[in-house]
C-alpha positions in Angstrom: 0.0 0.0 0.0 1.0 3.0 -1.1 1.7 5.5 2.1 1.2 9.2 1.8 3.6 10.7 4.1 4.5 14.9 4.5 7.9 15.3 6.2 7.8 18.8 7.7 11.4 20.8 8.5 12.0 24.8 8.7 14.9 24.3 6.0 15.6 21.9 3.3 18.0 20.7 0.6 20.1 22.5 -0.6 20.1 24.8 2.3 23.0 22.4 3.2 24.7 25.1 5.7 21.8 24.6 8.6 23.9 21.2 9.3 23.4 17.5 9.6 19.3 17.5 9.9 18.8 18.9 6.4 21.1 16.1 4.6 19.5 13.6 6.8 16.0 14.6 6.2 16.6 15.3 2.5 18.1 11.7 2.0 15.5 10.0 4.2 12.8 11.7 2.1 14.5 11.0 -0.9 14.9 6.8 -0.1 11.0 6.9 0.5 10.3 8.3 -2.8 12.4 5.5 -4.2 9.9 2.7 -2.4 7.4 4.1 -4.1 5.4 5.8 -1.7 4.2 9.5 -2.1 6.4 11.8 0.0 5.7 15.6 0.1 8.0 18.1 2.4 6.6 21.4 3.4 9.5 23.9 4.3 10.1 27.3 3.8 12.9 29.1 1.8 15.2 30.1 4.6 19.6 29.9 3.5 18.2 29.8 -0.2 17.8 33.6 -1.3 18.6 32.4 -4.9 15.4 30.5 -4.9 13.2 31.9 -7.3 10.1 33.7 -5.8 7.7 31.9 -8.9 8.3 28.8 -7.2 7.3 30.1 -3.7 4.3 28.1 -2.7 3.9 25.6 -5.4 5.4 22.2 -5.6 8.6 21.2 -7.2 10.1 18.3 -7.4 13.9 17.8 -5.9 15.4 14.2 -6.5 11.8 12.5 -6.8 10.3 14.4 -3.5 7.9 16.3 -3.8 8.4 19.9 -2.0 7.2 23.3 -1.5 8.9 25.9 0.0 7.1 28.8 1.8 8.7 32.2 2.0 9.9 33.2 5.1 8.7 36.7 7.0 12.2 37.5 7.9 16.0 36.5 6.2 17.3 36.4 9.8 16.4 35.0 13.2 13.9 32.8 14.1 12.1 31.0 11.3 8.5 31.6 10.8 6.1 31.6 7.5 2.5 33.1 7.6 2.3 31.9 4.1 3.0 28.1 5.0 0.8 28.5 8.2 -2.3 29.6 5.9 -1.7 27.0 3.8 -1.5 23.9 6.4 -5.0 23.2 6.7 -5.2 22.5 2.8 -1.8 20.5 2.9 -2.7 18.2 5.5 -5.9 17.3 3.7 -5.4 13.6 2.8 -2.0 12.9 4.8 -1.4 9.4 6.3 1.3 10.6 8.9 3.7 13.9 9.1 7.2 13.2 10.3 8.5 17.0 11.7 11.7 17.9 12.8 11.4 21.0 14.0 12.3 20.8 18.2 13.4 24.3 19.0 11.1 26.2 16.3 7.7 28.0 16.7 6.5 26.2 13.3 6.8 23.2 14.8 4.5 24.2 17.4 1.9 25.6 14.8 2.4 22.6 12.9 1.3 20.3 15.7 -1.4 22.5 16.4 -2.8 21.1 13.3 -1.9 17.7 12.8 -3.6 17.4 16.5 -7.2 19.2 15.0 -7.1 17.4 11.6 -6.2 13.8 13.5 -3.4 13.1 11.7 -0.6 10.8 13.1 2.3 12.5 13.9 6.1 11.8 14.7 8.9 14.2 16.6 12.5 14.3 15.4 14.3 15.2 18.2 17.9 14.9 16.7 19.8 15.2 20.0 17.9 18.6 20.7 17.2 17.3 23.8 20.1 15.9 25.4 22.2 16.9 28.0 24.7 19.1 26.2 22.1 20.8 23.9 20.1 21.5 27.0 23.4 23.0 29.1 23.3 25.4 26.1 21.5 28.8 27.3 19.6 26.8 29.7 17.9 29.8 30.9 16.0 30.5 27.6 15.9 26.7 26.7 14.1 25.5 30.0 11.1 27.9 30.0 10.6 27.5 26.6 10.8 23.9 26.9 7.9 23.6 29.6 5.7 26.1 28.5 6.0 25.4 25.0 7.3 22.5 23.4 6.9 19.9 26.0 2.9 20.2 25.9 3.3 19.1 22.4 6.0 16.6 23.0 3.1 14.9 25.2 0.7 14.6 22.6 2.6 13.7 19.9 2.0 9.7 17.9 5.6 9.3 18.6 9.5 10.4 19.1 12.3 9.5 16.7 15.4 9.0 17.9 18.1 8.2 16.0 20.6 5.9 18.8 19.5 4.3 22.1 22.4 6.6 23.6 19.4 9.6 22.9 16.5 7.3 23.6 18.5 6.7 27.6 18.8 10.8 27.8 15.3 11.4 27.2 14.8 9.8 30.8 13.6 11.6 33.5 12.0 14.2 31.1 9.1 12.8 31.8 7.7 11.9 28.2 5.1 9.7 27.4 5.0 8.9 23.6 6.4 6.1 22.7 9.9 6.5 21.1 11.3 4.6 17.8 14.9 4.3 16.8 15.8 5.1 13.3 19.4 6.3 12.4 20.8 8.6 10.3 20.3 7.5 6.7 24.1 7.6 4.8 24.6 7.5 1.3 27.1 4.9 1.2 27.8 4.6 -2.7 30.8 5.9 -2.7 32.1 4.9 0.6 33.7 1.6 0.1 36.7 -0.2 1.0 39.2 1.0 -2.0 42.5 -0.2 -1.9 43.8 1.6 -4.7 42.7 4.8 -3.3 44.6 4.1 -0.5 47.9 3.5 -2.5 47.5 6.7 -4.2 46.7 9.6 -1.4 49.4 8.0 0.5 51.9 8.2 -1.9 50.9 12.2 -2.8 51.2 13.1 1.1 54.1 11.3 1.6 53.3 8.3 3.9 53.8 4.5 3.7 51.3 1.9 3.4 53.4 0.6 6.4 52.7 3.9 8.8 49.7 3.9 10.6 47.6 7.0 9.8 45.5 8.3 12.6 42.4 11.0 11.4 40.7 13.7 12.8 38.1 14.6 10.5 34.9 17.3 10.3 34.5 20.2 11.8 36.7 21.4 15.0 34.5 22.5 17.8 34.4 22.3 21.5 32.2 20.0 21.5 34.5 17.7 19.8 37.0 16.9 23.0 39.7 17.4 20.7 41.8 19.2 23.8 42.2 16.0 25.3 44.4 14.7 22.0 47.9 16.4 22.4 48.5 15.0 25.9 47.3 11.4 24.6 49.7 11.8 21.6 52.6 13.4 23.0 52.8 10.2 25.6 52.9 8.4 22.2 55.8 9.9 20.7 57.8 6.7 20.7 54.8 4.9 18.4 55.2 5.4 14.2 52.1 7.0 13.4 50.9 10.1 11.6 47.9 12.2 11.8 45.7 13.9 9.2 43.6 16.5 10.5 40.5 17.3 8.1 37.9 19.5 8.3 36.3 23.4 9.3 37.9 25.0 12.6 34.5 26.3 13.9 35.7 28.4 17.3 39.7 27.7 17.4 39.3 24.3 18.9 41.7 23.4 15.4 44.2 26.4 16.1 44.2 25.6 19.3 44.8 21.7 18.6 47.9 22.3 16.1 49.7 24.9 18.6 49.8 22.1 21.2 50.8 19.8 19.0 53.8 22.1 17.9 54.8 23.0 21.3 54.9 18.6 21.9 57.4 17.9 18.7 54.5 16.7 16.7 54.3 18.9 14.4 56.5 17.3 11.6 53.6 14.5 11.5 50.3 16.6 11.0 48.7 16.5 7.6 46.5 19.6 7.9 43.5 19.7 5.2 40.8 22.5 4.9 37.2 21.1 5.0 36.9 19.0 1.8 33.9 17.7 -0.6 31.8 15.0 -0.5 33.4 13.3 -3.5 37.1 13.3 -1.9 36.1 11.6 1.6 36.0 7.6 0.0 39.9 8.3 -0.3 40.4 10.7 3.0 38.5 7.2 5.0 40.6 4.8 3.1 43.8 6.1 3.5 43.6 6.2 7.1 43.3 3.3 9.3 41.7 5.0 12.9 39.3 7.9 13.0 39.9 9.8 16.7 36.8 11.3 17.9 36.9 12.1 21.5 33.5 14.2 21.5 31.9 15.9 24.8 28.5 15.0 22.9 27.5 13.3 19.7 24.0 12.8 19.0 24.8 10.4 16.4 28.1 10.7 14.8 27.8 10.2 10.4 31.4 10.5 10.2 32.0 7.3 12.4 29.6 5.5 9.6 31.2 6.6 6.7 34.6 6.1 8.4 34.0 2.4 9.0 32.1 1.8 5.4 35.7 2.8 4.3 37.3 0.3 6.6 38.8 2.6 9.0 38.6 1.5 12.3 37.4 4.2 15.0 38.4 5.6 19.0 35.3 7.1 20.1 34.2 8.6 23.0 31.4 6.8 25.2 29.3 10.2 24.5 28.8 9.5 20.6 25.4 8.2 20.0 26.3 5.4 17.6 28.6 3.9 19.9 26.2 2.1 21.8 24.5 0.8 18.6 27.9 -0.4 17.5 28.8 -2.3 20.9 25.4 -4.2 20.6 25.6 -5.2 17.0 28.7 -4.4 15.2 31.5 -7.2 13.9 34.3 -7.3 16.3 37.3 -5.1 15.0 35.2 -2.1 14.7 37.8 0.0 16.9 37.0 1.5 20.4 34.6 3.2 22.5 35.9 4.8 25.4 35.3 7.3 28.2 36.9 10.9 27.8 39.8 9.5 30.2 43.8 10.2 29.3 44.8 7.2 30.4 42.6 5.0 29.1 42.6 6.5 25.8 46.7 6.0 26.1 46.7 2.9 27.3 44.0 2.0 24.2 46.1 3.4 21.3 49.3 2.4 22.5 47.7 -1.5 22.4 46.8 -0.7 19.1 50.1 0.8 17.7 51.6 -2.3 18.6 49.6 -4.1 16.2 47.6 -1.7 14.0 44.1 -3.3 12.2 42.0 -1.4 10.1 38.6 -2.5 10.5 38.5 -4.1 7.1 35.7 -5.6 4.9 33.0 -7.3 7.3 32.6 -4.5 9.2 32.5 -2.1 6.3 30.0 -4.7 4.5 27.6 -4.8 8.2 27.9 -0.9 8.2 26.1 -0.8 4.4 23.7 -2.8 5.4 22.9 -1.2 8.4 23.1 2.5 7.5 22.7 3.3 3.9 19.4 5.3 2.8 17.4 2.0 1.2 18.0 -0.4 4.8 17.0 3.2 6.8 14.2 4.0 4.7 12.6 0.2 4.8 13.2 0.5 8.8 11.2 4.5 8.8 8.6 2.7 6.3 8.2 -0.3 9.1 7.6 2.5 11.9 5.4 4.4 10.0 2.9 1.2 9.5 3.2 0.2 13.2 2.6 3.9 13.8 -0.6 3.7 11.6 -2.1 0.3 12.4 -1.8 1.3 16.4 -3.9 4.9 15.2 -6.5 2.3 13.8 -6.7 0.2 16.3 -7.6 3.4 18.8 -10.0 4.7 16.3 
């Protein structure tokens, strides 16, 4: 049967610079569509100024989804459409279920109004919106705004998507009722694969041996990241062959600050340092390296971690990155490491693996496709969806 689902989100594809929810909502959408069910997103035109105002308010189709943006009353600040608020009544007319992801935005609120009057199932995105760290973050605007306005909602919603079980254990204690599903982060895995060749040739333009192990930092460089905990780790590993290729957007000097400490330890001489690069380059980035380092505070999810190991790179994670619990309960062994943000243990870990350096090679690289790429994430969202709607009948 042919579902008829409306994803709702304040920005879309290719407002790409709003972050990880807009890739992840674009490819889910996107994988549906390719089932063959009939997926329409309603968003509005914020990050796309270039977007045409003919095409304001009337359906287009991006990549076999259907979607109409709404003009926004304002360029900057908080996101809200009149124009896409009139219009909702009309939109939601024959929806099976809406899938929002809009925590944190008064459209989501006005959205869920609606979906409430007309009936209509309706699941929450909460993509790490409400854990610990991204409460911590102006808690004294967050807080009041959180019990007065979203939480309300939160209690009447169908149900809550979370994409690990690490976010499903935070939302205890909040004191939510809906039932919650786990559904990951959908990757587009295609040209993530184990390449050997790849591997030969990036190593030979930067000047490293197939026989040194090559340790990566890679995506953006923010506090949040833990990456001050790496020059102490790696100075106490000086008498280890290894070198280190740092990739990726230095978002508040965490980077800067990184590669000075590095300097004043020696180490400098074995940092690779690369600006943020495309899509298309990171199959070779992954394979080239054999361990991705990523000692976060807080990771609701973690897609570099994914496409790392769909490379064949083994990972050293922190216990704070949401897929790491999903990988200790199901992954192949030799998928790397997950570890608390300790020095020592961290030291002791890598030193172990120095000795004897793995990547995490095919099997895990072949579990992580079938696992995480947008057609097994979108049959898994197309299975909640029907449990979703045959518990609504069954009320009705």
């Amino acid at each position: 049967m042919q579902l008829r689902i409306t994803h709702a989100i304040p920005v879309y594809a290719p407002a790409w610079h709003f972050g990880g929810p807009v890739l992840s909502v674009s490819r889910l959408c996107e994988g549906l569509a390719a089932e063959g069910h009939q997926i329409n997103v309603i968003t509005t035109n914020a990050g796309l100024p270039e977007l045409p105002k003919s095409q304001l308010g009337k359906p287009v189709m991006l990549r076999g989804v259907e979607v109409t943006y709404f003009p926004v009353d304002h360029p900057k600040g908080t996101i809200k459409s009149k124009a896409l608020e009139i219009a909702l009544p009309q939109i939601l007319t024959n929806v099976d279920l809406i899938h929002l992801s809009a925590i944190w935005q008064p459209i989501g609120i006005t959205i869920q109004r609606h979906a409430w009057k007309q009936k209509i199932p309706l699941i929450q995105s909460l993509r790490g919106a409400l854990g610990p760290y991204s409460r911590r973050q102006k808690w004294w605007k967050k807080y009041p705004y959180y019990l007065l306005r979203e939480r309300p909602w939160l209690q009447r919603t169908t149900a809550l998507h979370v994409t690990t079980y690490q976010e499903d254990n935070e939302l205890n204690g909040l004191g939510l009722h809906a039932p919650r599903m786990v559904l990951p982060n959908p990757l587009d895995l295609t040209e993530l694969q184990v390449n050997a060749e790849a591997r030969i040739a990036f190593r030979a333009k930067l000047g490293i041996s197939l026989e040194t192990p090559l340790l990566l930092i890679c995506g953006r460089q923010h506090h949040k990241k833990g990456l001050d905990l790496l020059p102490s780790i790696l100075n106490n590993l000086k008498e280890y062959s290894w070198e280190l290729l740092l990739v990726g957007q230095d978002d508040d000097g965490s980077g800067k600050a990184l590669l000075q400490k590095l300097m004043s330890a020696g180490l400098y001489s074995r940092i690779h340092n690369m600006p943020i690069q495309p899509s298309s380059a990171l199959s070779t980035i992954y394979n080239s390296s054999d361990l991705l380092l990523l000692p976060s505070r807080h990771e609701n999810f973690g897609n570099v971690v994914i496409e790392a190991l769909a490379c064949g790179c083994a990972v050293a994670i922190s216990d704070k990155t949401g897929v790491g619990a999903d990988l200790q309960k199901d992954a192949p062994p030799g998928f790397g490491r997950i570890m608390p943000r300790n020095r020592d243990v961290w030291c002791s870990w890598l030193a172990n693996w120095l000795r004897n350096p793995q990547r995490a090679g095919s099997q895990v690289a072949a579990w992580t496709a079938q696992r995480y790429s947008i057609e097994a994430v979108s049959k898994q969202a197309l299975e909640i969806y029907q449990s979703i709607l045959q518990t609504s009948r069954n009320q009705t």
